[in-house]
C-alpha positions as a printed Julia matrix, in Angstrom:
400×3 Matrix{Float64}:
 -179.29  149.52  -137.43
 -180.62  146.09  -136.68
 -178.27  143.0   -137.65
 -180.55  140.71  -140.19
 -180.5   137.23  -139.59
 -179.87  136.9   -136.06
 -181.29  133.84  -135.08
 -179.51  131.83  -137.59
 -175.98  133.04  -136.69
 -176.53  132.34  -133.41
 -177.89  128.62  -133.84
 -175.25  128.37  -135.5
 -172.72  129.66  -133.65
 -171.6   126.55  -131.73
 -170.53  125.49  -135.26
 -169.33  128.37  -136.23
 -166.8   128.66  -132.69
 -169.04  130.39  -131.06
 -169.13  134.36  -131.54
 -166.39  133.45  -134.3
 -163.88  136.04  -132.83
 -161.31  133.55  -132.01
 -161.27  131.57  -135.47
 -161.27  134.38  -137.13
 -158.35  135.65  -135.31
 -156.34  132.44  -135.81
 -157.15  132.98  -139.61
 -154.67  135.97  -139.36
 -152.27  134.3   -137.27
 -151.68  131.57  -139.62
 -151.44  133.38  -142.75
 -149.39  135.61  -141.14
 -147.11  132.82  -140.21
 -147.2   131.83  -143.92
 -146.19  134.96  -145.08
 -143.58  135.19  -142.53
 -141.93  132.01  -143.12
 -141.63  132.8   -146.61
 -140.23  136.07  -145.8
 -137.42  135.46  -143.46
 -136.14  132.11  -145.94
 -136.07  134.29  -148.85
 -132.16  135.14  -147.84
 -131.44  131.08  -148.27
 -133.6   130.47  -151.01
 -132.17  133.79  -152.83
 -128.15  131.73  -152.39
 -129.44  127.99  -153.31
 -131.06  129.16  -156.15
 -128.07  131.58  -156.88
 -130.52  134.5   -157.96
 -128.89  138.44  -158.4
 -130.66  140.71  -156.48
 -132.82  142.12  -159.53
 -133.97  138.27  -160.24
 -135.2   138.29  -156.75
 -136.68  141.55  -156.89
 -138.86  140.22  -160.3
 -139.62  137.28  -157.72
 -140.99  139.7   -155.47
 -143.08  141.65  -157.81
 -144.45  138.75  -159.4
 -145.41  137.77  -156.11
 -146.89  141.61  -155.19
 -149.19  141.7   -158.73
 -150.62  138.27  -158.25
 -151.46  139.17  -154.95
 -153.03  142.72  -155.82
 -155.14  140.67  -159.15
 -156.03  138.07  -157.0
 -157.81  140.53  -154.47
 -159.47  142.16  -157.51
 -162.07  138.39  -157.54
 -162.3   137.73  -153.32
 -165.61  140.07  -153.37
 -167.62  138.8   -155.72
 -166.68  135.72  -155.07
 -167.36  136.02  -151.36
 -170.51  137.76  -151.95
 -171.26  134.44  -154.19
 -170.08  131.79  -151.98
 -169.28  133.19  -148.8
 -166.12  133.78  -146.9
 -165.74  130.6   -145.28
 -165.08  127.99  -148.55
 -162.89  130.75  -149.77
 -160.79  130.36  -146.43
 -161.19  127.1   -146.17
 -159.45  126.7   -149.31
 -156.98  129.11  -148.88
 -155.89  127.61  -145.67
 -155.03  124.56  -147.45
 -153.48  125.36  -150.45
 -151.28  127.91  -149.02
 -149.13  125.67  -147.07
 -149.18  122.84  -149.92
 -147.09  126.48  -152.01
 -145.49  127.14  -149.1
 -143.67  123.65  -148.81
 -143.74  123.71  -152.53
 -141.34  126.55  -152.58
 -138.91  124.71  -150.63
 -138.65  122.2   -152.74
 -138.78  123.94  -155.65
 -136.04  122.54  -158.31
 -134.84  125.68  -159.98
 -134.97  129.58  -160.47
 -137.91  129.02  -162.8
 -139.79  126.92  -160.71
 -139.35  128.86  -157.44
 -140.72  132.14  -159.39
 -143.7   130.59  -160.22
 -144.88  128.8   -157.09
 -143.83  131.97  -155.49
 -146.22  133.6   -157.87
 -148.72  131.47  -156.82
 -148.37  131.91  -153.11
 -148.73  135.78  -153.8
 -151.97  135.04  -155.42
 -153.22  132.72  -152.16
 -152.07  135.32  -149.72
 -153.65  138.24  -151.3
 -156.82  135.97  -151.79
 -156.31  134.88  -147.79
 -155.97  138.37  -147.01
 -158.95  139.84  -148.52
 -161.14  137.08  -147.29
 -159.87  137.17  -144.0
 -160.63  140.69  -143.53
 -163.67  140.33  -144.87
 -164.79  137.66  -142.85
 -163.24  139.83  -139.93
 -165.4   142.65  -140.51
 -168.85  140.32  -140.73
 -167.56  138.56  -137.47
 -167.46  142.59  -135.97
 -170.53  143.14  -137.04
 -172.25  140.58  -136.26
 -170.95  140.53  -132.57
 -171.18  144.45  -132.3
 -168.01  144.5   -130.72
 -164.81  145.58  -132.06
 -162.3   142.39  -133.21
 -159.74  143.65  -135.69
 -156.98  145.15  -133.63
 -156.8   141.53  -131.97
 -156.74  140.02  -135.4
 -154.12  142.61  -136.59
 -152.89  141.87  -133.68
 -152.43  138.01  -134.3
 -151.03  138.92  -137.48
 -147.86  140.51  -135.77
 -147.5   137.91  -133.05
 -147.06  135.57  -136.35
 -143.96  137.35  -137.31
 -142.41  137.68  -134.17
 -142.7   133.88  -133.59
 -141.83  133.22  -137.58
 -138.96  135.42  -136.97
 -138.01  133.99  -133.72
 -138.26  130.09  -135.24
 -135.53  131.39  -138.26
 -132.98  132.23  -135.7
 -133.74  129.01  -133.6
 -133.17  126.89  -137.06
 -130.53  128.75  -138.45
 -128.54  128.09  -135.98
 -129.28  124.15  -135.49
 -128.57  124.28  -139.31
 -131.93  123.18  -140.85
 -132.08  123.57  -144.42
 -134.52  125.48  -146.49
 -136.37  122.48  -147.79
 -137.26  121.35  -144.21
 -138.23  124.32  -142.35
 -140.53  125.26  -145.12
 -142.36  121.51  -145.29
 -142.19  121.59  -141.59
 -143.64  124.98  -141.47
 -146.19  124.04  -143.91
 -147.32  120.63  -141.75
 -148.12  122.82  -138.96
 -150.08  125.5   -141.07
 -151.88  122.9   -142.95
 -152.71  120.87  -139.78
 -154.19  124.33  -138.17
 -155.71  124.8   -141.22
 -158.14  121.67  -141.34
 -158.96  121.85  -137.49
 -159.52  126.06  -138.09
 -161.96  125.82  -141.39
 -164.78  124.51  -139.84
 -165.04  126.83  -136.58
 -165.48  129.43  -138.98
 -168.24  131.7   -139.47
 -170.91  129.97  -141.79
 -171.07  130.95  -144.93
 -174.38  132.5   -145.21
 -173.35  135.62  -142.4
 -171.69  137.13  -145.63
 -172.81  135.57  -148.62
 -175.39  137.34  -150.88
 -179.09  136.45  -149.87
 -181.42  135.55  -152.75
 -183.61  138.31  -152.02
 -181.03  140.75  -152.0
 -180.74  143.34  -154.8
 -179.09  141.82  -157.68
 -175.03  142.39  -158.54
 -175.27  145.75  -156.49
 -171.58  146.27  -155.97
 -170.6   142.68  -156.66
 -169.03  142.55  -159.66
 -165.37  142.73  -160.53
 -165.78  146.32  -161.0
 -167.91  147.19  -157.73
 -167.08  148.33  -154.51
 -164.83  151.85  -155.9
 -167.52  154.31  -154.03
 -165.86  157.82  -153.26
 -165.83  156.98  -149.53
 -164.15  153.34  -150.27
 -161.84  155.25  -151.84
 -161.12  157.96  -149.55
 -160.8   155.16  -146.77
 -158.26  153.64  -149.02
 -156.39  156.14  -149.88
 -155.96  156.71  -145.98
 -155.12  153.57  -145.1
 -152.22  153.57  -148.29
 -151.26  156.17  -146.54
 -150.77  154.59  -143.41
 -148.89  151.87  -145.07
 -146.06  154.08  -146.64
 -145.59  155.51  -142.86
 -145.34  152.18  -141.54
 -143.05  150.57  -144.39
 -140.77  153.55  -143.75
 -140.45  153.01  -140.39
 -139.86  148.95  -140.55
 -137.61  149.42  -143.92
 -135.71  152.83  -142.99
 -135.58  153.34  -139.71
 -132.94  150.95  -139.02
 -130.69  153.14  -141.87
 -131.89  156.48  -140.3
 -130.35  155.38  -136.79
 -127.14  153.82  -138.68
 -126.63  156.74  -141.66
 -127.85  159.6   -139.64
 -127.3   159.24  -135.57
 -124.23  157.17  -135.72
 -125.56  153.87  -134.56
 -123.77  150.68  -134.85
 -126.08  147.94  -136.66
 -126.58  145.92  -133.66
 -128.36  148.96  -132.03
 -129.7   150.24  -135.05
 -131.76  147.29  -135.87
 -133.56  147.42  -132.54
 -135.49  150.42  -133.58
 -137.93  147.64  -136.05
 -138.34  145.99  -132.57
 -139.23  148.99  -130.85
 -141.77  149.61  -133.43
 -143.21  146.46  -133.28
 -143.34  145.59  -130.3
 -145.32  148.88  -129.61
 -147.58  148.13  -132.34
 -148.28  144.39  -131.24
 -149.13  145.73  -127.25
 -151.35  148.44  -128.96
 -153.37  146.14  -130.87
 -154.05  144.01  -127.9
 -155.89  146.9   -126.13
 -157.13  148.23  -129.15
 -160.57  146.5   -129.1
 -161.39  146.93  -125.85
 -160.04  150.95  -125.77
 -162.33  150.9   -129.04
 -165.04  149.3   -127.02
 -165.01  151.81  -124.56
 -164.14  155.11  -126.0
 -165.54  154.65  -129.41
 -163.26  154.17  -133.0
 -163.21  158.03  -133.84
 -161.4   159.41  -130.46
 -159.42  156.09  -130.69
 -158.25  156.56  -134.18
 -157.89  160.52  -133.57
 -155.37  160.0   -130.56
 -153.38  156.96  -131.76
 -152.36  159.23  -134.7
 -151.69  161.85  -133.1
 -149.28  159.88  -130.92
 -147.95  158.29  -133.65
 -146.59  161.46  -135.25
 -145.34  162.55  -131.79
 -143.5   159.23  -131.91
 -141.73  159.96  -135.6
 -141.15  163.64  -134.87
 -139.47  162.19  -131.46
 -137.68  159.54  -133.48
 -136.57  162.04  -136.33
 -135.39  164.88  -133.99
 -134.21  163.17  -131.02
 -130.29  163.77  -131.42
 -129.38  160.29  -129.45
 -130.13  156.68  -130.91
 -131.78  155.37  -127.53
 -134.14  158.43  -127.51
 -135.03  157.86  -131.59
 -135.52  154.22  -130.11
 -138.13  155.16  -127.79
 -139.58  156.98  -130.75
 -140.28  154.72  -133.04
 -141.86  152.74  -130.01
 -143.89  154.91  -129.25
 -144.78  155.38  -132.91
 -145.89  151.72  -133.59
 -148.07  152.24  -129.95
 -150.1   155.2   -132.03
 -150.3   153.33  -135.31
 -151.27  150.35  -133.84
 -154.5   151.26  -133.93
 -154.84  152.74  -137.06
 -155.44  150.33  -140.06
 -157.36  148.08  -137.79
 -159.82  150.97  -137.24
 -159.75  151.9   -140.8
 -161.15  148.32  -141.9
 -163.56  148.86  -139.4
 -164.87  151.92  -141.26
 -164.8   150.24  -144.5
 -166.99  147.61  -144.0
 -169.42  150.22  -141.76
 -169.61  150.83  -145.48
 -172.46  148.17  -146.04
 -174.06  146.69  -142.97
 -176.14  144.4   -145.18
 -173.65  141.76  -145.88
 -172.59  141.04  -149.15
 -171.1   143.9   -150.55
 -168.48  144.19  -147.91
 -166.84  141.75  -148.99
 -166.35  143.49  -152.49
 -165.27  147.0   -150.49
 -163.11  145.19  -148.34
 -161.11  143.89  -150.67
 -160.92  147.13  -152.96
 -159.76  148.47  -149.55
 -157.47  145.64  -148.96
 -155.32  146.89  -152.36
 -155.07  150.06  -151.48
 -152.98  148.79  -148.46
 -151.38  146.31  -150.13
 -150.66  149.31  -152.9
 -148.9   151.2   -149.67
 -147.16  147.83  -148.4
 -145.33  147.99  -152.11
 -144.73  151.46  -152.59
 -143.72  152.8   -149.19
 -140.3   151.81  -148.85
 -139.57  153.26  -152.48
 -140.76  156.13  -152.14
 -139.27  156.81  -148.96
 -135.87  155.95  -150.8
 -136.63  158.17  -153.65
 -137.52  160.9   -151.75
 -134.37  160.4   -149.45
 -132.23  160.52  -152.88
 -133.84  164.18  -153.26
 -133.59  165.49  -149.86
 -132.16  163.26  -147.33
 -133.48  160.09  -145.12
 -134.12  162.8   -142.11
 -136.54  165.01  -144.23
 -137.83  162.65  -145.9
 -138.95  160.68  -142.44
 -140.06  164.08  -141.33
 -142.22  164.79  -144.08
 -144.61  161.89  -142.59
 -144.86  163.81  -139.47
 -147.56  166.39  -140.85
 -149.06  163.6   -142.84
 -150.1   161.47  -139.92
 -151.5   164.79  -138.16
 -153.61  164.92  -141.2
 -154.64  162.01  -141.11
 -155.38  162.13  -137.59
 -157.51  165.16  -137.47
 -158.98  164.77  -140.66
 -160.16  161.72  -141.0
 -163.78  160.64  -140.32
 -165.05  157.32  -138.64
 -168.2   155.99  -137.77
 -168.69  154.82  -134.49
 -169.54  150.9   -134.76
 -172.65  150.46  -135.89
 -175.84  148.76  -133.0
């Protein structure tokens, strides 16, 4: 299918940092960094506000549904405006929240301004994929597993820079308006290499509202893509939330050694993602996407059967390596969707709460299904459900 508009983006790429894979990377990297930073100081923020665990669970959901409404607008308002302003935004206002939450005065005011960082990041997150997804199509090359990619390398370093201040005794207040400098700094330099706005925003001549309003972009196969990548979600929020219990409860680990197994895991997903493209590039997504779950589930039922923890370690490694490539691929697929432009933006971010969706209801369900029948079975369960997924599911090869 030919790409429309090709001269333009490329006059305009030297604006627009050049093919736009690297800005559009960075995107992820910093709101990953965001999200990170928020994440690891919600410990602190949980004892100087002196919330019960239940307040800072209703933090947390308030957080997850403005995130999941605020995706609900990113189409149609990408499709109106294009990705770019939307980001550009974002990028700012996100760490202006982020340092706001740090110096938030009370339990009241930290639950809203966290509310209102949920509904940045799940606007960030939406457009950000989006824009990902015109970048990869425009370019005919593959770029999300290096932007997925990003997104882990975030955490790692977020993680990495809570230890470091934790123990030099920095307060809440300052790491987050510290952390927020940075991201806001990276912000304004990143906005303008971005993509211009008129790669995804909805030509004039194009037919009218088709799939752009609030209610567009459910089509069966949008929906069948996001129900696999919920999927995919659950199986990766019971690894990162559970199996660091499963080692403890159920092989007799001590926490020190049990906790390594959300390493293992990520660290296999992170070196997976930075081959992904170019193993995508070469191979094609389908084969890709067909062996990476298939090792995947041999990396669970290694993890769930292996009788020593060092052996479940390896598992879970070699887990994260298979699903690396999974939900990169899967947004890849989605907006293969529509090649024309503007209503990927709309299907991406219908996609885009389906994960989110998974992100939320994984580790439950995990839990309540580990009430019924154990952590082990429950873990095991997944096993069959990635083979499913693997064989089952159906991806077009990126689009010429």
């Amino acid at each position: 299918m030919t790409i429309q508009d090709q001269t333009t983006p490329a006059r305009s790429a030297a604006r627009g940092g050049g093919t736009g894979r690297w800005p559009a990377t960075a995107v992820f990297f910093l709101n990953g960094l965001a999200l990170s930073t928020y994440i690891v100081r919600l410990p602190s923020l949980k004892g100087e506000h002196h919330l019960a665990d239940g307040q800072l669970g209703v933090v947390g959901v308030l957080f997850a549904l403005a995130a999941l409404a605020s995706m609900q607008f990113v189409g149609p308002l990408v499709a109106r405006i294009g990705s770019r302003p939307v980001l550009r935004a974002s990028l700012v206002i996100m760490p202006l929240l982020l340092a706001l939450v740090g110096l938030a005065g009370g339990p009241v005011q930290f639950a809203l301004v966290a509310t209102a960082l949920g509904a940045v990041h799940g606007t960030t997150d939406a457009a950000m994929n989006a824009h990902a997804v015109t970048v990869e199509r425009l370019n005919r090359r593959p770029i999300l597993n290096g932007c997925h990619a990003a997104w882990s390398v975030s955490a790692v370093v977020a993680s990495l820079a809570m230890a470091a201040l934790a123990h030099a005794g920095v307060s809440s207040p300052t790491h987050l308006v510290g952390a927020a400098t940075v991201l806001l700094a990276g912000g304004l330099v990143l906005g303008p290499l971005l993509r211009p706005a008129t790669t995804d925003r909805r030509n004039a001549k194009a037919p009218a509202r088709r799939q752009l309003g609030w209610r567009g972009g459910w089509t069966r196969p949008v929906v069948a893509l996001g129900l696999t990548g919920m999927t995919l979600m659950v199986c990766e929020g019971a690894a990162l939330s559970w199996s660091a219990i499963f080692l403890h409860d159920s092989r007799g680990a001590s926490l020190g050694l049990a906790v390594t197994a959300v390493t293992a895991y990520t660290a296999g997903q992170t070196g997976g993602r930075l081959v992904g493209d170019r193993l995508t590039m070469r191979y094609g997504a389908p084969p890709v996407f067909r062996t990476g779950g298939l090792v995947a589930a041999c990396g669970l039922a290694m993890a769930v059967l292996a009788p020593q923890p060092a052996a479940a370690i390896a598992g879970f490694a070699v887990m994260g390596l298979g699903a690396s490539v999974l939900l990169p691929l899967t947004f890849s697929a989605v907006g293969q969707a529509d090649a024309t432009g503007p209503a990927a933006a709309a299907i991406v971010s219908r996609f885009t709460t389906f994960t989110y969706a998974g992100i939320l209801l994984g580790p439950a369900a995990i839990g309540w299904a580990a009430e019924l029948v154990g952590l082990a079975w429950a873990l095991f369960a997944l096993i069959p459900v990635l083979f499913a997924v693997a064989l089952l599911t159906r991806l077009p090869r990126l689009r010429p």
